[in-house]
Each structure stands twice: as C-alpha cells, then as structure tokens.
C-alpha positions as CSV (number, residue, x, y, z in Angstrom):
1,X,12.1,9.6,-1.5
2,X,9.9,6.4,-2.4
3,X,6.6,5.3,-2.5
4,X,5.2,3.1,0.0
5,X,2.0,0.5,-1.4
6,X,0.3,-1.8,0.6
7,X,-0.2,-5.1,-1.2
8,X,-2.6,-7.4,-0.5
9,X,-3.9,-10.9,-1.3
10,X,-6.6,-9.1,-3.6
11,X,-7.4,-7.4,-7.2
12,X,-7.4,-4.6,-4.6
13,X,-3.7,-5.4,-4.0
14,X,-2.8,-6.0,-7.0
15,X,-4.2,-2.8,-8.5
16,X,-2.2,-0.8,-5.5
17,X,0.7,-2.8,-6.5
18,X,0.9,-1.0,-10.2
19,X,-0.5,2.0,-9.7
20,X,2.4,2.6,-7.0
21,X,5.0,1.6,-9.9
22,X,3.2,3.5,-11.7
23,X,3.4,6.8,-9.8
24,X,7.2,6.2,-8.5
25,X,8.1,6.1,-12.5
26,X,6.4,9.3,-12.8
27,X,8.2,10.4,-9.7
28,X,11.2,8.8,-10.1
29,X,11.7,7.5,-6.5
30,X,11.8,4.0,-5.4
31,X,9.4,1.9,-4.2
32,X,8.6,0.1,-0.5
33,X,6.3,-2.9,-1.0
34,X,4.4,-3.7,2.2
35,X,4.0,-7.6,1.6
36,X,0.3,-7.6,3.5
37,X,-0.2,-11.4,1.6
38,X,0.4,-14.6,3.1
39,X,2.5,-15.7,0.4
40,X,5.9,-13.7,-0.8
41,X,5.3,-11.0,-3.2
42,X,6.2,-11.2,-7.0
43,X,7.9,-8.2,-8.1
44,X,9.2,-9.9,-11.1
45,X,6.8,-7.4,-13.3
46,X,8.7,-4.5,-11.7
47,X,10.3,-2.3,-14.5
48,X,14.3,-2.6,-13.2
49,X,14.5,0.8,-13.6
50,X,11.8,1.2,-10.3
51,X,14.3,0.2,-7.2
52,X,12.3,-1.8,-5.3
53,X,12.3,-2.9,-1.9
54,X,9.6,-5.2,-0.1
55,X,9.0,-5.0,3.4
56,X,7.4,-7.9,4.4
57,X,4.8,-7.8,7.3
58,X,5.7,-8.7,11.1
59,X,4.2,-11.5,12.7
60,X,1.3,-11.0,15.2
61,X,1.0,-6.9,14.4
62,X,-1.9,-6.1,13.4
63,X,-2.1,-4.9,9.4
64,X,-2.9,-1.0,10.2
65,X,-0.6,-0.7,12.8
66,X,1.8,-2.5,10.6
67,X,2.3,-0.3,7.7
68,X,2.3,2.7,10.3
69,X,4.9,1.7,12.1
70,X,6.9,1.5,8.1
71,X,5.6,4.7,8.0
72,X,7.1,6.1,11.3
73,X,10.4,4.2,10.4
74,X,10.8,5.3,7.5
75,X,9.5,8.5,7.9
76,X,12.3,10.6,5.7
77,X,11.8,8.1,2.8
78,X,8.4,8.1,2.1
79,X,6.3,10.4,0.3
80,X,3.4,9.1,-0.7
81,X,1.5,5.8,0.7
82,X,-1.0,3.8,-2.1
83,X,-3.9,1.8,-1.0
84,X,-6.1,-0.1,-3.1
85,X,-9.6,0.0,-1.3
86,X,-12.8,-2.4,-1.7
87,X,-16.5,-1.2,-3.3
88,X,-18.4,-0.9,-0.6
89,X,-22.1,0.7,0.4
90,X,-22.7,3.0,2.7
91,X,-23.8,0.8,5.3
92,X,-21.5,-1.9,4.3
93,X,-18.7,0.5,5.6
94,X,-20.3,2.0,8.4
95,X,-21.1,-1.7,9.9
96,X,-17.4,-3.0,8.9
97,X,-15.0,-0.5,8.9
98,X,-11.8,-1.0,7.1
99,X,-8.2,-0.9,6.9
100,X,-8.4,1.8,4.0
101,X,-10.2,4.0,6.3
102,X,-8.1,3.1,9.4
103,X,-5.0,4.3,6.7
104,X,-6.6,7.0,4.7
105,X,-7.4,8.7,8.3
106,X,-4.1,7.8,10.5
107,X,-1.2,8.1,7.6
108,X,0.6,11.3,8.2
109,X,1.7,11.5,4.5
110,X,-0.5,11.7,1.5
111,X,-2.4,8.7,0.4
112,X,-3.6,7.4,-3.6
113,X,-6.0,5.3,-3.0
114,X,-7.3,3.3,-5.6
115,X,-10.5,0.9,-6.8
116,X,-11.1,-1.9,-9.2
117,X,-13.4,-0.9,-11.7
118,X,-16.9,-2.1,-11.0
C-alpha cells in the first residue's frame, strides 16, 4: 500500500508534501508524489527509508481529474490521499470553489487534509 500527496507550487504543497512522509513512515508504505508544480519536484528531503515515487502530472488534464485518474490507476496501491488546503472564508469558498473540495468530495479513499498555520 502507499500514500498518495498532491504537491503543489505552495506552502500548501509543501506542507502536504511532509505530512504524507510523515504518515507513510508511520504506516510503513510508500509514497506516490503527484508533481501538481510547474517545476520537477525535490524529494531530496525524503528519508531513504520512505520509497518514493513521483508521478508527474499530464499535460492538458485538468489538476482534479488528474490525481483521480492516479487514483483509479492505481487503485490497489493507495490507501490514503493527502491534500494540503488554503484558509479560506466562507464566502471566499462558496464564490471560488477549490480543488481541495473537488478532492475531499470525489476521492474514493480516505483523505488527510492539511493547513498552514494561520
């Protein structure tokens, strides 16, 4: 089994990124990166004894759709998806939306998700 974590260009991201190594330490399962940055993903901070694999995302798919379908392939893998999700108000999400939402209510395994302090 692994842990899947969406990464992001973000503290967001970032957060996700080692609360996910985190929880597959505690676990001890592997871990999926889904590479949602523009730029390739650093895993050079990765403990070596957290297997890691990054996934990086397809071009023109949108994000949500994206790490679903990593969901859907690798649907006997993954146990546990981790998010990291934006402070917002009420109103703030109910005019926006947002891809943690979009996750938190289409994944069809459990979801951590996680905010930056603040």
């Amino acid at each position: 089994m692994a842990v899947l974590v969406a990464v992001t260009d973000s503290d967001e991201g970032t957060l996700a990124l080692d609360t996910a190594v985190a929880e597959a330490r505690r676990r001890g399962t592997g871990l999926m990166a889904a590479n949602l940055r523009l730029a390739p993903l650093d895993t050079s901070h990765v403990p070596a004894d957290v297997e890691t694999t990054v996934l990086e995302r397809e071009p023109d798919v949108e994000v949500g759709q994206h790490v679903l379908g990593l969901l859907d392939r690798h649907r006997d893998e993954v146990d546990l998806l981790v998010i990291g999700m934006k402070r917002r108000s009420p109103v703030g999400k109910l005019v926006l939306g947002s891809l943690a939402q979009f996750l938190l209510l289409n994944a069809d395994v459990p979801v951590l998700a996680v905010k930056t302090p603040g």
